[in-house]
C-alpha positions as CSV (number, residue, x, y, z in Angstrom):
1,X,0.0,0.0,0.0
2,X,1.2,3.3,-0.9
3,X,2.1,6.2,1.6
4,X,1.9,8.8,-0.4
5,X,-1.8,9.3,-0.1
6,X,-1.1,9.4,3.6
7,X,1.7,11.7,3.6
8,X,-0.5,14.0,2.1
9,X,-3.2,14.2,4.1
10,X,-0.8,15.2,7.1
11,X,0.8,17.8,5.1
12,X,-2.5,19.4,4.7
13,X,-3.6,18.7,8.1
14,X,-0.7,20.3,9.1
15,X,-1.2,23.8,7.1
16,X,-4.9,23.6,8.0
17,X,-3.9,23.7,12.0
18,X,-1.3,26.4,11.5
19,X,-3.3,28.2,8.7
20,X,-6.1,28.2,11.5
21,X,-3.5,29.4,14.3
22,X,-2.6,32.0,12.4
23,X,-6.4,32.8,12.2
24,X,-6.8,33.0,15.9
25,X,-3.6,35.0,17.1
26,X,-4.8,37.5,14.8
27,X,-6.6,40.7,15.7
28,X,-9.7,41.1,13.9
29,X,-8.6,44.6,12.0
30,X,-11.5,46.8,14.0
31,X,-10.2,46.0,17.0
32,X,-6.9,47.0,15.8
33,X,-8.2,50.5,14.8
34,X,-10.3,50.9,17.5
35,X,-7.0,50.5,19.9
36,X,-5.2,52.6,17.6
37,X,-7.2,55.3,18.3
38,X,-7.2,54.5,22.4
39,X,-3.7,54.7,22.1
40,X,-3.6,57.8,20.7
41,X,-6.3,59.6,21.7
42,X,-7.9,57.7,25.3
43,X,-11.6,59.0,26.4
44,X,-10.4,62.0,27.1
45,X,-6.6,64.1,26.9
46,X,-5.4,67.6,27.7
47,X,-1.8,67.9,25.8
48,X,0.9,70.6,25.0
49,X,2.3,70.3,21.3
50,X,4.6,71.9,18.2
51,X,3.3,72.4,15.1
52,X,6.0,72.5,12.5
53,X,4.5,73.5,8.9
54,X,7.3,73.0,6.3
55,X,7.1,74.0,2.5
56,X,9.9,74.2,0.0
57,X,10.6,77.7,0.5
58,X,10.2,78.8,3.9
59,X,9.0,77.0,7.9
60,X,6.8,78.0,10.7
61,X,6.1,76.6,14.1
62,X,3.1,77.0,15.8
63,X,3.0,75.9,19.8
64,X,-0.6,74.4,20.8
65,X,-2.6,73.2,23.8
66,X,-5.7,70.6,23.1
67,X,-8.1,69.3,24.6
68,X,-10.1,66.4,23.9
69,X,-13.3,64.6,25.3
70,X,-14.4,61.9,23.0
71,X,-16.9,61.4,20.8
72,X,-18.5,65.0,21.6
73,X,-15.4,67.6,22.3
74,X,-12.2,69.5,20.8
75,X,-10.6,72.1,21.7
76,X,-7.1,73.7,20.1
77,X,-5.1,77.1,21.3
78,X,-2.1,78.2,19.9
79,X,-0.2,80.1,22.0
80,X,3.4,80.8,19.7
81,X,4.1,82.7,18.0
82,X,2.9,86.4,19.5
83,X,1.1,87.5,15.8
84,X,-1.6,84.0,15.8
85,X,-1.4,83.4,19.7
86,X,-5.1,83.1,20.6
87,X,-6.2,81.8,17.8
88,X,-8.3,78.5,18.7
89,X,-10.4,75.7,17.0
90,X,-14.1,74.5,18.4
91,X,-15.6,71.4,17.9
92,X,-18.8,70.4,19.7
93,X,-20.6,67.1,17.7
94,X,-20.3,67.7,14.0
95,X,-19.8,71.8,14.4
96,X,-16.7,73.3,14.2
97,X,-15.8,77.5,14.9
98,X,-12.2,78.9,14.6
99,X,-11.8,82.4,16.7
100,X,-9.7,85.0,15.4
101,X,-8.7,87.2,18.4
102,X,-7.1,90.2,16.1
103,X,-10.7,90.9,14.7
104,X,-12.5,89.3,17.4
105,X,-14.2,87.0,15.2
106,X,-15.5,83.7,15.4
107,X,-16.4,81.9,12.6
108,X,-18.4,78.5,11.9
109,X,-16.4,76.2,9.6
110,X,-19.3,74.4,7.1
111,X,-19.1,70.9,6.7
112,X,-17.8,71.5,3.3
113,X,-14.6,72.9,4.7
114,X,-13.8,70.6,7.3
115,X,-11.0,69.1,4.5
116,X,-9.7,72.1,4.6
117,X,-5.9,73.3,5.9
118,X,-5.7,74.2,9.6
119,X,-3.1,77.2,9.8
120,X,-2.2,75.9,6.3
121,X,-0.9,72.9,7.6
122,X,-1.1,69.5,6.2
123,X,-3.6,68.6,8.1
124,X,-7.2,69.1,7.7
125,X,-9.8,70.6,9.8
126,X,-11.0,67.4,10.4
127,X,-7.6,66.0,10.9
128,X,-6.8,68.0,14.0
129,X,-10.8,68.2,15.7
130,X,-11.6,64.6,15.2
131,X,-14.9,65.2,13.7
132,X,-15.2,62.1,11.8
133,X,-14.4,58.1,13.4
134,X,-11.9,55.6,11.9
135,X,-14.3,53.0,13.6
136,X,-17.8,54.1,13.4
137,X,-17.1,55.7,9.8
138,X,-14.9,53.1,8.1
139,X,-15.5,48.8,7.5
140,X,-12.4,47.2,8.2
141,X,-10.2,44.3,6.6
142,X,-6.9,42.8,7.4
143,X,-5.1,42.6,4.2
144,X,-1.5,41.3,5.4
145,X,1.1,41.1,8.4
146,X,4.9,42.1,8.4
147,X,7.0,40.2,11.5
148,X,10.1,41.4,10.1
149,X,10.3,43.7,13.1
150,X,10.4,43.6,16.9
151,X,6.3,43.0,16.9
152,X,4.1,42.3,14.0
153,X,2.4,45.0,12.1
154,X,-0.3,44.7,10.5
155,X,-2.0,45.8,7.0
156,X,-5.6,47.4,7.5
157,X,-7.3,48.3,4.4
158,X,-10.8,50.9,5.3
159,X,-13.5,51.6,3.3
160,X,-16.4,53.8,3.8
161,X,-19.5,52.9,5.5
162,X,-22.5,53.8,2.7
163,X,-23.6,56.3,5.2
164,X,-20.6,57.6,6.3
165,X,-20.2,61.6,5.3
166,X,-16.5,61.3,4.3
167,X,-14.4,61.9,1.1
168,X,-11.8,59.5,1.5
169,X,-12.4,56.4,-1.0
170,X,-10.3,54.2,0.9
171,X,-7.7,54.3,4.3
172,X,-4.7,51.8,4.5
173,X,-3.4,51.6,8.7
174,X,-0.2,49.6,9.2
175,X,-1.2,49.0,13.4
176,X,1.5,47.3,15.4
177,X,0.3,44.0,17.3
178,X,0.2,46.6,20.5
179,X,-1.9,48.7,19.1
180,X,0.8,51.5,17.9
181,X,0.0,53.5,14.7
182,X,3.0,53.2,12.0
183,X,1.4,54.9,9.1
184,X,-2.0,55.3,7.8
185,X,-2.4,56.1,4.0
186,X,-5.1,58.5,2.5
187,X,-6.8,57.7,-0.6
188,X,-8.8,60.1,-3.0
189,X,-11.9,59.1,-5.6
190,X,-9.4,58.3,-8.3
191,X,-8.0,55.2,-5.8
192,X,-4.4,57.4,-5.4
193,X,-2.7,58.1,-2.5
194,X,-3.4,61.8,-1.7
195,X,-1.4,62.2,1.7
196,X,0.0,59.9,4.4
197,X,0.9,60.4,7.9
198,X,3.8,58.0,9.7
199,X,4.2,57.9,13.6
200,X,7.4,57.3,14.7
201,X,9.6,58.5,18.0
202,X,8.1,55.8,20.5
203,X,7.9,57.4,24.2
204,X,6.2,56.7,27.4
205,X,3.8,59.6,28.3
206,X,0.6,60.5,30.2
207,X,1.2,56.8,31.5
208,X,1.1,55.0,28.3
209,X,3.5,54.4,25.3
210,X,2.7,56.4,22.4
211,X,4.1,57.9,19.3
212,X,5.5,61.2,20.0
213,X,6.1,62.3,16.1
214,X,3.2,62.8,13.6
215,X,4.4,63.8,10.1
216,X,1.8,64.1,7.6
217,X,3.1,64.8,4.0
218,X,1.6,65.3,0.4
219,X,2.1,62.4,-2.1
220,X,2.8,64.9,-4.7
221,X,4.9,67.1,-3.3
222,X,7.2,65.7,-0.8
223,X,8.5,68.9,0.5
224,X,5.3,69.8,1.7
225,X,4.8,68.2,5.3
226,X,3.7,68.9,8.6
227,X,5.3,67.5,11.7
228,X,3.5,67.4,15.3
229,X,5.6,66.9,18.1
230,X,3.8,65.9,21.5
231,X,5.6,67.8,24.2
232,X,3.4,66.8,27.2
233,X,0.1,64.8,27.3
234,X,-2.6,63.3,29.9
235,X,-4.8,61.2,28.9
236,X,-8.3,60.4,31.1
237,X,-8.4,63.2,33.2
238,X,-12.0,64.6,34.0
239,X,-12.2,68.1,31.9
240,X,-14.9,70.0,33.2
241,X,-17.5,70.7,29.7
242,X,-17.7,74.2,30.3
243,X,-14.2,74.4,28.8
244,X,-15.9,73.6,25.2
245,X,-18.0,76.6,24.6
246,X,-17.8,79.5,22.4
247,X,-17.8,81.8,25.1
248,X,-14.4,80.1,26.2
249,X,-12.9,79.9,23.2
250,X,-13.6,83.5,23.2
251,X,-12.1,84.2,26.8
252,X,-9.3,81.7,27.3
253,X,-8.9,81.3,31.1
């Protein structure tokens, strides 16, 4: 009787069991977004930051405070340099007002212009407010896994919910096992890469460990970029609501 038949049902025995290990130690790829933005972000933060807008011919830095209360609450002062300190961003639910304290003006941002520049940054309006959810907005697939490094990262590939008021036709997260952003890619309607951010600069703060450096560039013009810089952070502290009003981002206390 020949073994061959039976050698070959134990070779695919064997890649079934490992093909369905493999299955189980991975994170299902919403999870892995959903931690992402924990990690970053928490229930609620209060942070100090840099803001370094770089083009080809010339660089500014902007020095910020935020605060955040999640899903509902944003809140972003810039206190450097002297000619745009007091100048803050407002969001409460899907509403967003910037105040401009040299013409003591405050302005409501239409939906229409939340992809907008902030200070123009690389970075949208909705970038830096947080209006719109990687989870609730997005569906979620793992599409691959790289263990070449110290943990595995994993490939998320995000498409829009049908209801979901976004303009992004598709996101692409590479999400350490740990839960650690490494980059997250932004696709426009004609299925291109129109920016990407990458995290990098691994630090413990406000408890937990975090990237400390956010760099967002333009995929067609590379010398375009903005860097963040987290200087100091806390992350689920209670921030008393009153803080997100117009009246305080009027009268900074």
């Amino acid at each position: 009787m020949s073994h061959k038949p039976l050698a070959l049902t134990a070779l695919i025995v064997t890649l079934l069991v490992y093909s369905l290990r493999a299955l189980a130690q991975a994170p299902e790829a919403e999870q892995l977004v959903a931690g992402m933005e924990d990690t970053l972000w928490s229930d609620s933060n209060h942070g100090r930051f840099t803001m370094r807008i770089e083009s080809e011919y010339w660089t500014r830095t902007l020095e910020l405070e935020a605060w955040m209360d999640r899903p509902e609450y944003t809140l972003i002062r810039i206190h450097a340099p002297k000619k745009e300190a007091g100048i803050g961003s407002l969001r409460i639910g899907d509403a967003m007002w910037n105040y401009l304290p040299k013409v003591d003006r405050t302005i409501k941002i239409p939906p229409s212009m939340m992809l907008q520049p902030w200070m123009g940054s690389n970075f949208s309006n909705d970038d830096l407010v947080k209006e719109s959810s990687f989870v609730e907005d997005y569906t979620h697939e793992l599409a691959g896994t790289d263990d070449s490094g110290e943990v595995p990262v994993y490939r998320i590939v995000s498409t829009p919910r049908p209801d979901a008021a976004v303009v992004w036709s598709r996101l692409e997260f590479r999400v350490r096992e740990d839960a650690i952003p490494v980059s997250v890619a932004y696709y426009g309607e004609r299925d291109q890469v129109v920016k990407r951010m990458t995290y990098d600069q691994i630090e413990t703060m406000g408890g937990r460990r975090i990237p400390t450096r956010w760099t967002m560039v333009d995929a067609d013009n590379p010398e375009s970029r903005t860097v963040i810089t987290i200087e100091s952070i806390e992350f689920d502290l209670p921030i008393d609501e009153s803080l997100f009003s117009l009246r305080s981002l009027r009268n900074p206390q």
